[in-house]
TITIKOL-441794 format. One line per 10 residues: number of its first residue (from 1); their letters; for each residue x, y, z of N, C-alpha, C. Coordinates in nm, 4 decimals, padded with zeros to 6 digits. Example, Ala and Ser with C-alpha at 12.3 -4.5 7.8 and 13.67 -1.06 7.14 Angstrom:
1> AS> 01.3190 -00.5690 00.7800 01.2300 -00.4500 00.7800 01.3200 -00.3300 00.7800 | 01.2850 -00.2250 00.7080 01.3670 -00.1060 00.7140 01.2900 00.0030 00.7870
***
This chain:
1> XXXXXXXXXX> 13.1487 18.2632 05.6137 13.1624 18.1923 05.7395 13.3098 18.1845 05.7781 | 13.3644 18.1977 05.9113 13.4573 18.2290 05.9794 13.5157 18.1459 06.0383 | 13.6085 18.0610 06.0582 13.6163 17.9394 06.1678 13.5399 17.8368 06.1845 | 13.5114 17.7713 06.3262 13.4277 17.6700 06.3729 13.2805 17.6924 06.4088 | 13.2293 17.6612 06.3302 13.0625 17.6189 06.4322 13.0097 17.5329 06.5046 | 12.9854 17.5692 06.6574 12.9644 17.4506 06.6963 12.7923 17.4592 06.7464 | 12.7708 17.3418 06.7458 12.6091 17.3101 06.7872 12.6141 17.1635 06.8307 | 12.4388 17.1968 06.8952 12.3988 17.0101 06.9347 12.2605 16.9868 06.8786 | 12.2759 16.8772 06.8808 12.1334 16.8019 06.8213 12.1559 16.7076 06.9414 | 11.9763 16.6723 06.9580 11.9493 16.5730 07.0685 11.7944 16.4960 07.0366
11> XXXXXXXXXX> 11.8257 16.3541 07.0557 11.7072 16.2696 06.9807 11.7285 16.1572 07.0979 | 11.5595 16.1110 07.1341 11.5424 16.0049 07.2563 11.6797 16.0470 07.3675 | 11.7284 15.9851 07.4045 11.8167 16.0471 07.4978 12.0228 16.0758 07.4319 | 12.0057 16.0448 07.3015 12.1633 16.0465 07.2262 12.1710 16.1907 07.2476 | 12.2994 16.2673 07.2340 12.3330 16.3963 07.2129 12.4669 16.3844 07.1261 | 12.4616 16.4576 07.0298 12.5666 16.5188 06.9511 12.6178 16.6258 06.9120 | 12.7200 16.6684 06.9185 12.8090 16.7836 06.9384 12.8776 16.7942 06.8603 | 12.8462 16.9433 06.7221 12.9141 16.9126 06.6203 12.9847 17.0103 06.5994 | 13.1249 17.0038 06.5119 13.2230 17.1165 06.5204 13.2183 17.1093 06.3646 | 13.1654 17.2043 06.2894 13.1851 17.2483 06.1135 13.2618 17.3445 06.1041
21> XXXXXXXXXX> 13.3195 17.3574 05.9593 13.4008 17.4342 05.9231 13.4143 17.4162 05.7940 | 13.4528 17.4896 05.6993 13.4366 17.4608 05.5783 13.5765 17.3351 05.5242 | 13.5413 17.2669 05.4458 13.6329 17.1411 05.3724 13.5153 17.1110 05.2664 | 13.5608 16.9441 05.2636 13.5047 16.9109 05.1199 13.4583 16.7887 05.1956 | 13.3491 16.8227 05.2645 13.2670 16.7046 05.2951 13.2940 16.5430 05.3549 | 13.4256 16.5655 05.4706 13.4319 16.4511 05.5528 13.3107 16.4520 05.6937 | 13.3338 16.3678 05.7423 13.2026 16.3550 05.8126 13.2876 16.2602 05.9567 | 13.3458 16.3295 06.0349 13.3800 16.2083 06.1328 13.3456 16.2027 06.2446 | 13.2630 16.0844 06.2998 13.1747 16.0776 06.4219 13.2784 15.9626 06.5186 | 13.2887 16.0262 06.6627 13.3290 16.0045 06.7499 13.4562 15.9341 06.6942
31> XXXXXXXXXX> 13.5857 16.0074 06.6188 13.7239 15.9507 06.5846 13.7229 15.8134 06.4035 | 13.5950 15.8010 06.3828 13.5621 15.7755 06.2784 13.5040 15.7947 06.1540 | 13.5541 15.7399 06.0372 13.4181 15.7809 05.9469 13.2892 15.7417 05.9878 | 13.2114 15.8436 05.9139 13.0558 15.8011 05.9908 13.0514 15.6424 05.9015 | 13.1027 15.6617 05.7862 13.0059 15.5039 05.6733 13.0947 15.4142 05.7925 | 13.1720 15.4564 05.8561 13.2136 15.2916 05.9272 13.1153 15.3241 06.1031 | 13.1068 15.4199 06.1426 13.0224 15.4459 06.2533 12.8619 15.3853 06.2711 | 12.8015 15.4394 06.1517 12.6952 15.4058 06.0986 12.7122 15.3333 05.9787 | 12.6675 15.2073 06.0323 12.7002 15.0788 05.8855 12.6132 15.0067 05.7695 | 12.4724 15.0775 05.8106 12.3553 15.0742 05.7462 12.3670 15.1884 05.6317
41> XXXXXXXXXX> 12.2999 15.1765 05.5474 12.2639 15.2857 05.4309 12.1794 15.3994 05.4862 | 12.0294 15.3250 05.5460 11.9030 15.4519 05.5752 12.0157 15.5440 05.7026 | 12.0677 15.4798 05.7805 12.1776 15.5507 05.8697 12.2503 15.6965 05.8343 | 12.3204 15.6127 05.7039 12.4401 15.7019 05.6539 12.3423 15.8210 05.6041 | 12.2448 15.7728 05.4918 12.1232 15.8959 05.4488 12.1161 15.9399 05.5456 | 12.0891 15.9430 05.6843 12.0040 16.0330 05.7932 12.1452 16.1233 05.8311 | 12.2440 16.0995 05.7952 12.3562 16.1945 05.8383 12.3784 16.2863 05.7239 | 12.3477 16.2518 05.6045 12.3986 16.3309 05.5094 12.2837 16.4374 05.4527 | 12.1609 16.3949 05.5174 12.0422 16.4279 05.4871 11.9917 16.6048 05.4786 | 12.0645 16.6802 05.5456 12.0766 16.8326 05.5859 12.1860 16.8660 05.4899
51> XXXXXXXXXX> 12.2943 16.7921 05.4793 12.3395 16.8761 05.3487 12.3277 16.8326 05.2312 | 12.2500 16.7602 05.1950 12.1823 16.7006 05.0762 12.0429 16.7574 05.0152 | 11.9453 16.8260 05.1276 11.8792 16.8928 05.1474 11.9156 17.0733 05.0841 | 12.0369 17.1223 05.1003 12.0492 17.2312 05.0385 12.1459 17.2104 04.9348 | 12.2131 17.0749 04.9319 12.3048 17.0915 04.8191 12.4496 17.0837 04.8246 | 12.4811 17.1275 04.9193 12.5820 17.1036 04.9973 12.7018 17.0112 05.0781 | 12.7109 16.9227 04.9629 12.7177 16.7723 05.0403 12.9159 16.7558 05.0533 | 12.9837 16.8643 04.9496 13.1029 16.8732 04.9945 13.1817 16.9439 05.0173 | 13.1047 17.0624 05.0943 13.1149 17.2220 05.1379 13.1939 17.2136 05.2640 | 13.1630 17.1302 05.3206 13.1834 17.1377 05.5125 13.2404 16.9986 05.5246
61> XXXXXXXXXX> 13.3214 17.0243 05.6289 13.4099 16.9160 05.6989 13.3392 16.9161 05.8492 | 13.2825 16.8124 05.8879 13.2660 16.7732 06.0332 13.3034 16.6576 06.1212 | 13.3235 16.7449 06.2230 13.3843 16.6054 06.3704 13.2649 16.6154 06.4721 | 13.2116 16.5024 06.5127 13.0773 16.5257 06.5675 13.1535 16.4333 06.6717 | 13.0756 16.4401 06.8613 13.0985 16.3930 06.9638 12.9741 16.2751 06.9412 | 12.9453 16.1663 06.9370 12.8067 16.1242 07.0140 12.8014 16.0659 07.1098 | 12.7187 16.0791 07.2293 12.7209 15.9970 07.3815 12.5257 15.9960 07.3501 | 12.5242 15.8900 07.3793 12.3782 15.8300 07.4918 12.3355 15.7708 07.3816 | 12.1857 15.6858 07.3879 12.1185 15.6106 07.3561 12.1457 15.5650 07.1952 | 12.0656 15.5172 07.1425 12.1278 15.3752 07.0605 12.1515 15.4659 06.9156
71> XXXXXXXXXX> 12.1811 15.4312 06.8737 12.2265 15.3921 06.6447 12.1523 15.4779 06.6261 | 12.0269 15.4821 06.6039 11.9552 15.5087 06.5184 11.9175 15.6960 06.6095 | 11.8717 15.6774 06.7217 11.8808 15.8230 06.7657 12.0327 15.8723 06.7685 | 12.1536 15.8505 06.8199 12.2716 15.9145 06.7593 12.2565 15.9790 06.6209 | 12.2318 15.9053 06.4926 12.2027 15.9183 06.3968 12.1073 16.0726 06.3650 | 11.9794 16.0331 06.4133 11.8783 16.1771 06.4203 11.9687 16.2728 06.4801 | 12.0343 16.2764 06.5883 12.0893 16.3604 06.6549 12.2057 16.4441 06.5570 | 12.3187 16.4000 06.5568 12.3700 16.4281 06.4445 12.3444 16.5296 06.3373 | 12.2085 16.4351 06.2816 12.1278 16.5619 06.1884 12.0890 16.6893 06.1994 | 12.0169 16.6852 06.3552 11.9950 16.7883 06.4051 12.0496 16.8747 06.4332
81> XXXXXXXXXX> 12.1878 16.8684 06.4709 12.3035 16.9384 06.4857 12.3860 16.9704 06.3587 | 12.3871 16.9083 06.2732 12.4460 16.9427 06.1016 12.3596 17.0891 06.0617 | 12.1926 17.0120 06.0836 12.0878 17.1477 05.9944 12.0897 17.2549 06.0773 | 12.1184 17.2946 06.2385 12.1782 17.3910 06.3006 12.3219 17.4438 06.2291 | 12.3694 17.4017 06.2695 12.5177 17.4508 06.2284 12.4388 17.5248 06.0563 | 12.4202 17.4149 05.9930 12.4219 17.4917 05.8581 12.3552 17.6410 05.8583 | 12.2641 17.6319 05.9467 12.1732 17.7462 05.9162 12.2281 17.8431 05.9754 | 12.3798 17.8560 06.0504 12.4410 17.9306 06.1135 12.5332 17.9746 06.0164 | 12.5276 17.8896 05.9333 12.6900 17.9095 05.8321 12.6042 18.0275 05.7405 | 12.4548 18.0373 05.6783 12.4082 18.0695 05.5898 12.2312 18.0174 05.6237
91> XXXXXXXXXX> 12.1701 18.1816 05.6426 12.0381 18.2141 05.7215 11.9493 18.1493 05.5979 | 11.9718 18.1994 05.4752 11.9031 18.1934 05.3782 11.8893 18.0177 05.3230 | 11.9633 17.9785 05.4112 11.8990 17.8008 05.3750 11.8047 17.7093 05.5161 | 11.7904 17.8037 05.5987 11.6840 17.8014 05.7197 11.5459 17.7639 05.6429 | 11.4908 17.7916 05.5383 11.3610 17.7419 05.5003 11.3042 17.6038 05.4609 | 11.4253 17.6065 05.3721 11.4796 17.4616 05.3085 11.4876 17.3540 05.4187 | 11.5664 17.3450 05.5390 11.5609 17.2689 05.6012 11.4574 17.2578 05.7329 | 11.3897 17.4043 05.7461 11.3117 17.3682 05.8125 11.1452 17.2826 05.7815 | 11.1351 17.3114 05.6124 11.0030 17.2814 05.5589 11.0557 17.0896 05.5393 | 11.1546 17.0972 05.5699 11.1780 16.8959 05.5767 11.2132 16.8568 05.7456
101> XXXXXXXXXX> 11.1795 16.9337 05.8406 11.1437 16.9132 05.9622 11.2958 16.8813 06.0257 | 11.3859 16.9449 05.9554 11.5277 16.8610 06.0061 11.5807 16.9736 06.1372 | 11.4619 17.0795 06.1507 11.5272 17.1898 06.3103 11.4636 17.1559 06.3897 | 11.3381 17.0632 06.3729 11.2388 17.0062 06.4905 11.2674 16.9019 06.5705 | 11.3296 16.9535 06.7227 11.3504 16.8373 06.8230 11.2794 16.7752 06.8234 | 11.2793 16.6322 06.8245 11.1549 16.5213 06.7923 11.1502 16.4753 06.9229 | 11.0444 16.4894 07.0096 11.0491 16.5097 07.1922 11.0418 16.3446 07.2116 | 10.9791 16.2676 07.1148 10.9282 16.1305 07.2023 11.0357 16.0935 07.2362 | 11.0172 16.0497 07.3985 11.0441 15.9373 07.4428 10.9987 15.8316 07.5364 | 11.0605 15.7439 07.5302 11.0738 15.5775 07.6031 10.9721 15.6869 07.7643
111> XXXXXXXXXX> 10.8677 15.5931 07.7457 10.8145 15.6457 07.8551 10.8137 15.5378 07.9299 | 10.8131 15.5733 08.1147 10.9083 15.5232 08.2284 10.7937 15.3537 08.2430 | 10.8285 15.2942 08.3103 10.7488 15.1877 08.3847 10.7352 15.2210 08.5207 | 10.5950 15.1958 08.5403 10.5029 15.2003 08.6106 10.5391 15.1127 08.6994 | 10.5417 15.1221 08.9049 10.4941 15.0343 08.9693 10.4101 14.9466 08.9758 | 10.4091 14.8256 09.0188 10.3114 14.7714 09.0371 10.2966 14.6927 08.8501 | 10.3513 14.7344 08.7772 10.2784 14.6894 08.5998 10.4039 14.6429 08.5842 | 10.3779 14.5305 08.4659 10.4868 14.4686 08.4060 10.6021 14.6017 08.2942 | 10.5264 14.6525 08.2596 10.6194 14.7342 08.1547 10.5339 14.8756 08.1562 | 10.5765 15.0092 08.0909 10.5034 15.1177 08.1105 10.3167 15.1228 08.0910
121> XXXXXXXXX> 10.3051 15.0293 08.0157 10.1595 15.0196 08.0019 10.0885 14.8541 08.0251 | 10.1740 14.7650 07.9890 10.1444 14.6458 07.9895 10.1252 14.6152 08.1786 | 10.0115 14.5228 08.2026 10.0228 14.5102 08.3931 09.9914 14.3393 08.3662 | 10.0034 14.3465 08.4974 10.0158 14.1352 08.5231 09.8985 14.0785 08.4730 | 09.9207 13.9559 08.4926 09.7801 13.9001 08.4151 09.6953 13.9370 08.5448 | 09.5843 13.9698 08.5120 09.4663 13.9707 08.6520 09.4032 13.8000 08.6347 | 09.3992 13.7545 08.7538 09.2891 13.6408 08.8171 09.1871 13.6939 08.8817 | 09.0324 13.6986 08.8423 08.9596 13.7006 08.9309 08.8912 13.5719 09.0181 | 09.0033 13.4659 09.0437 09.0001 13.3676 09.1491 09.1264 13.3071 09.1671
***
């Protein structure tokens, strides 16, 4: 592997934009460490999770962008963009991370509210008098 790789991962509406390159496994999201970015444990796991997955945990140095929606999708996002990149650095670990679902855009989202209804599915109380 040659230089920079860059990729995105995108989860509920977060997007992350990641620049790898080979080092010894810093991890810095938007001008920080991620353990201070993400301050939870299951968090920090969901970032380290793709190169932990092949083994790889102090191979690559990354600076990741994140913009939009909350913690926990930033987080997925991230990932998604790590197990890209990796599989760019080296084809032959594409199986590995795809049989743990870490290349699968995970589509749900926050579905809209409805006119007329209190929330996307929830509606007013009905009176029939």
């Amino acid at each position: 592997m040659e230089g920079v790789i860059n990729t995105i991962g995108r989860r509920k509406t977060a997007v992350a934009r990641v620049y790898m390159k080979v080092g010894n496994g810093n991890i810095v999201v938007n001008g920080k460490d991620y353990k201070e970015y993400f301050p939870t444990a299951p968090l920090q796991y969901i970032c380290r999770q793709a190169f932990e997955t092949i083994g790889a945990e102090d191979k690559f140095d990354v600076k990741a962008n994140l913009d939009g929606g909350g913690i926990s999708g930033q987080a997925e996002a991230l990932r998604m963009a790590i197990a890209r990149a990796l599989c760019e650095a080296n084809l032959e670990d594409r199986p590995a991370l795809k049989s743990k679902g870490l290349l699968k855009r995970d589509s749900r989202m926050v579905e809209r509210k409805k006119p007329g209804q209190k929330k996307a599915r929830k509606r007013f109380q009905f009176s029939k008098r």
